[in-house]
Backbone bond lengths (Angstrom), bond angles and torsions (degrees), N, CA, C in turn:
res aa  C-N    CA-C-N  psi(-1)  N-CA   C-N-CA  omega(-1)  CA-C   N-CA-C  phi
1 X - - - 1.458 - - 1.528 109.36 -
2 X 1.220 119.67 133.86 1.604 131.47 -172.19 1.322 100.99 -63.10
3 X 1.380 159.97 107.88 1.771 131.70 139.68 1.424 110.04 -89.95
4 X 1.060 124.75 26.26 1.182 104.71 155.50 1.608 143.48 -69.75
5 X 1.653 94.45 11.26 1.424 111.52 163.96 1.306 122.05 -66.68
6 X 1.497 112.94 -17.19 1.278 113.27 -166.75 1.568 93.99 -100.23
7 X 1.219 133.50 -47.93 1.442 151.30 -160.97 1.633 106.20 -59.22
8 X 1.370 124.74 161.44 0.849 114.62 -168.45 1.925 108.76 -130.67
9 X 1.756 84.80 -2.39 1.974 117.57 -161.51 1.363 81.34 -97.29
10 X 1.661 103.98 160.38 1.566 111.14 175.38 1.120 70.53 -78.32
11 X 2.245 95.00 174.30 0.845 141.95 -147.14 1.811 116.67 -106.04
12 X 0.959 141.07 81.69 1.202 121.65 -139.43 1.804 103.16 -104.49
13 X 1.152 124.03 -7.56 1.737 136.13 176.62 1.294 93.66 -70.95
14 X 1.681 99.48 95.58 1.617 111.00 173.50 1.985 105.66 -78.89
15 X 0.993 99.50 -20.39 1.563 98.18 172.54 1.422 109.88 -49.99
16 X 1.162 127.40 -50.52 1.686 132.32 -155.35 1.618 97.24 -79.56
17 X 1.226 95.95 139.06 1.371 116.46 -166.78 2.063 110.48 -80.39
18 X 0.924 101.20 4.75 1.715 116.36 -179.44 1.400 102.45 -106.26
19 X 1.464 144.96 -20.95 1.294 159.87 168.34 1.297 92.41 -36.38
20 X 1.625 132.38 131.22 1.442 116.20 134.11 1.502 137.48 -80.29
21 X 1.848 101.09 32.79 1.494 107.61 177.05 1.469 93.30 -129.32
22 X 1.448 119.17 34.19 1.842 111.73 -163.81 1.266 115.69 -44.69
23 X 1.816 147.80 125.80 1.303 106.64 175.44 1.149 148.30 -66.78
24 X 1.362 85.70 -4.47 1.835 99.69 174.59 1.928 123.53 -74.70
25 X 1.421 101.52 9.64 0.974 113.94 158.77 1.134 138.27 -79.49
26 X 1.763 89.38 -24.98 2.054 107.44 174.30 1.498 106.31 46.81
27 X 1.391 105.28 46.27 1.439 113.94 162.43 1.609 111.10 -77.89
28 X 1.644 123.70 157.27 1.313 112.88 -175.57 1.592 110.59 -91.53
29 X 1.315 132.11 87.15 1.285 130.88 -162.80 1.423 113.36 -41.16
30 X 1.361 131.14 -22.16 1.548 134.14 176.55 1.629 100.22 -70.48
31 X 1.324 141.21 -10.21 1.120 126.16 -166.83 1.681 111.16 -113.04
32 X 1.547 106.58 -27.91 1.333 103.89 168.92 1.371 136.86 -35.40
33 X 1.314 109.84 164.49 1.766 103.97 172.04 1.310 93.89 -161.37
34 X 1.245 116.53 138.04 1.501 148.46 -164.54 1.774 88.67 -102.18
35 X 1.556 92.16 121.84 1.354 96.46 174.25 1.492 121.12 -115.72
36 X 1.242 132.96 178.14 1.582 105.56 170.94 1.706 114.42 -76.32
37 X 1.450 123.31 -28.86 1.435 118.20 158.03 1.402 111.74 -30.04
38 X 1.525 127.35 -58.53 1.276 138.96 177.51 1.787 120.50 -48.31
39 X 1.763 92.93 -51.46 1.476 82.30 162.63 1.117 125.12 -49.00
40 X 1.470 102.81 -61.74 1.575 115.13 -156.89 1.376 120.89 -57.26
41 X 1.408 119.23 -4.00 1.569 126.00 176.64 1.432 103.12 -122.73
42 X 1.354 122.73 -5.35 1.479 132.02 149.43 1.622 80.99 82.41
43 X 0.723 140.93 75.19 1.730 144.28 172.73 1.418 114.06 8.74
44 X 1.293 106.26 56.18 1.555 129.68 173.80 1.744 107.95 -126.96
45 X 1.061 115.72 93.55 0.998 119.15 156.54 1.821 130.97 -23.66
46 X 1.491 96.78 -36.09 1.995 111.91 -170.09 1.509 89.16 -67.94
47 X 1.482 125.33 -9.56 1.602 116.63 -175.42 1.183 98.33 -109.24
48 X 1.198 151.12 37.93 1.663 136.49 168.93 1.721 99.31 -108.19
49 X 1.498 91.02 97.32 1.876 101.12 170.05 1.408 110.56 -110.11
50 X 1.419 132.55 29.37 1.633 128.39 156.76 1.600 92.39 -139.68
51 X 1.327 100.07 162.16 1.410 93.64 162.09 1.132 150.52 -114.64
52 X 1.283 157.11 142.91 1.471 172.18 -108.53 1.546 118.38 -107.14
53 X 1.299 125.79 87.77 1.522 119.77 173.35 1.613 108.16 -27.81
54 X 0.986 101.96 172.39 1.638 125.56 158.30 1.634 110.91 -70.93
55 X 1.072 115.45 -45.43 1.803 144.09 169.16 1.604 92.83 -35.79
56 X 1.063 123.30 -81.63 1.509 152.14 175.19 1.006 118.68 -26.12
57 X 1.523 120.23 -62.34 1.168 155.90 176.76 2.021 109.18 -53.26
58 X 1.445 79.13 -51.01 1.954 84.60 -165.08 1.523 92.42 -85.70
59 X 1.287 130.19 -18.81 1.856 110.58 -163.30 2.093 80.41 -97.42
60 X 0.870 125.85 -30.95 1.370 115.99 -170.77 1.660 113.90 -68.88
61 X 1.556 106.15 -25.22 1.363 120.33 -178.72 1.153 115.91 -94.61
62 X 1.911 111.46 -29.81 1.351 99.75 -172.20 1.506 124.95 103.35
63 X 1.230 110.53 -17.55 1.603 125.11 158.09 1.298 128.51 -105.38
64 X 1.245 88.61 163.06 1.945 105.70 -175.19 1.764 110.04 -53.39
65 X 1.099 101.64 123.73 1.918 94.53 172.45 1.464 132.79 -42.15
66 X 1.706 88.81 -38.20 1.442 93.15 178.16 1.789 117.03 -62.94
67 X 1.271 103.80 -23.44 1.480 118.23 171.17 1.901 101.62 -57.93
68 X 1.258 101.04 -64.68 1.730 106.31 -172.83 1.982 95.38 -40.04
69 X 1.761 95.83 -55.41 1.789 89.26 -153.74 1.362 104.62 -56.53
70 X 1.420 121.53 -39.79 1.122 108.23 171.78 1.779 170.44 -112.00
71 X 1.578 81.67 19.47 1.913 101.69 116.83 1.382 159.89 -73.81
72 X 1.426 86.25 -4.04 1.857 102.04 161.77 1.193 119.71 -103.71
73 X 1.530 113.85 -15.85 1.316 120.59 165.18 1.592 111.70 -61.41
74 X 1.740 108.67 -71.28 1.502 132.68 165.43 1.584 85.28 -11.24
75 X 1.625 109.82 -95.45 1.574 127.30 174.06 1.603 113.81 8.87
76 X 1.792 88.08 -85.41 1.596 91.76 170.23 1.243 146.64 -13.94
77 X 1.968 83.13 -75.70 1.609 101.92 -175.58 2.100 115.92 -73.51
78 X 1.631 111.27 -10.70 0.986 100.58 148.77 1.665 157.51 -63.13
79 X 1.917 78.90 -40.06 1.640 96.13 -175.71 2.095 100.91 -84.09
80 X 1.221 118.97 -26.35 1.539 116.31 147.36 1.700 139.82 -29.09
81 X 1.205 82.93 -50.49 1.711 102.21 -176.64 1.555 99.77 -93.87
82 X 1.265 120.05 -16.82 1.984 104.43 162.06 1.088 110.16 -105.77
83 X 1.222 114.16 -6.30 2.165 108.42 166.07 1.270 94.27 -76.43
84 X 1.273 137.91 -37.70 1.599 134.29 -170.38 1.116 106.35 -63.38
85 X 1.551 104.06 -72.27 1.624 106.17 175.59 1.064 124.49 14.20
86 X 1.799 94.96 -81.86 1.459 124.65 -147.66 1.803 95.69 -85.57
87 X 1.007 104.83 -0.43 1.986 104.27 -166.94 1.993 87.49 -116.87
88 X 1.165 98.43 -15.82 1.532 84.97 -156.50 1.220 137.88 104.52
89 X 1.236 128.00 44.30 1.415 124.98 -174.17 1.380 150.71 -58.04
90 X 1.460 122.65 119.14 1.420 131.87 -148.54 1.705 98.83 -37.87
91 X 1.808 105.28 -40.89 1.484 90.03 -141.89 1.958 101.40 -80.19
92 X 1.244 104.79 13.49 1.391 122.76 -161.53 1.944 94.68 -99.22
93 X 1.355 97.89 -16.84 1.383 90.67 171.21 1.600 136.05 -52.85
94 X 1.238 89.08 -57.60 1.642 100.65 -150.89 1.814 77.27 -71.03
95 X 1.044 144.00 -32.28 1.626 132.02 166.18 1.476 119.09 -44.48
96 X 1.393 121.91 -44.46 1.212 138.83 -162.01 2.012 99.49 -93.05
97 X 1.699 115.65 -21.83 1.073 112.40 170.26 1.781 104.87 -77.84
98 X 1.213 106.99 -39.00 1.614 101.59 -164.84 1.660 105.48 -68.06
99 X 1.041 106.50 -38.09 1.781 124.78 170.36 2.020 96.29 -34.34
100 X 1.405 73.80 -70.02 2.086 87.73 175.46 1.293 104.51 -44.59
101 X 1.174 134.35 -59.89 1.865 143.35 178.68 1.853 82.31 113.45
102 X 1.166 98.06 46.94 1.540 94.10 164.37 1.674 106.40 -103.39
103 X 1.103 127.85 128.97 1.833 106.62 178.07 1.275 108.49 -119.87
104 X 1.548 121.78 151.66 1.583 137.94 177.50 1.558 103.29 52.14
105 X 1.344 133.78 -0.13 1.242 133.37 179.84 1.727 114.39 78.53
106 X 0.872 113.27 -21.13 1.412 106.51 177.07 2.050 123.89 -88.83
107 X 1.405 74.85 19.21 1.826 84.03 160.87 1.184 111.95 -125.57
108 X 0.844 123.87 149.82 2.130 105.96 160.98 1.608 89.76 -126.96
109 X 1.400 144.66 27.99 1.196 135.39 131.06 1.792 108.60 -46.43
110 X 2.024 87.34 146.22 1.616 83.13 172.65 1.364 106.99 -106.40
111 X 1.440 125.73 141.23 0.896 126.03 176.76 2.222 125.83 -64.15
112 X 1.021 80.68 -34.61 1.716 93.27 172.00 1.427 117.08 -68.97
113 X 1.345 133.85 3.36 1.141 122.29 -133.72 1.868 94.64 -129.53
């Protein structure tokens, strides 16, 4: 359980999953850098109310940006494809037309039929 709600010291229980040093991040602790962003939310995650460049992200962690962008990309294009899912997603169409024996969309004859 986090208390660092109460605390006012960074946070140093790398176990807890609200840490921005969690160890399950298997970040390389020699590379970090404590920033004042870092202070200022005391390395509790439950305090990040704006949000964090990629910039931010990689000098606080210690990696290359291009690393940050592209796990937020990854990120993205995951949490995309289960908002679709569940809504239906365009690009899931033209699959779900050929399924139909509809093809390229410009028939709506069925082909099975």
């Amino acid at each position: 359980m986090c208390k660092q709600i109460h605390n006012a010291t960074p946070c140093v229980n790398y176990k807890c999953s609200h840490n921005l040093f969690w160890e399950r991040l298997e970040l390389n602790m020699d590379k970090i850098h404590m920033t004042e962003k870092a202070f200022r939310i005391r390395n509790c995650c439950r305090f990040i109310n704006e949000p964090w460049t990629s910039e931010e992200i990689a000098e606080i962690w210690g990696l290359p940006k291009k690393r940050i962008e592209h796990s937020e990309e990854s990120g993205r294009r995951k949490f995309y494809r289960g908002s679709l899912a569940k809504l239906g997603d365009p690009g899931n169409w033209a699959a779900c037309r050929q399924r139909q024996g509809v093809r390229s969309g410009k028939s709506s004859k069925r082909v099975d039929q």
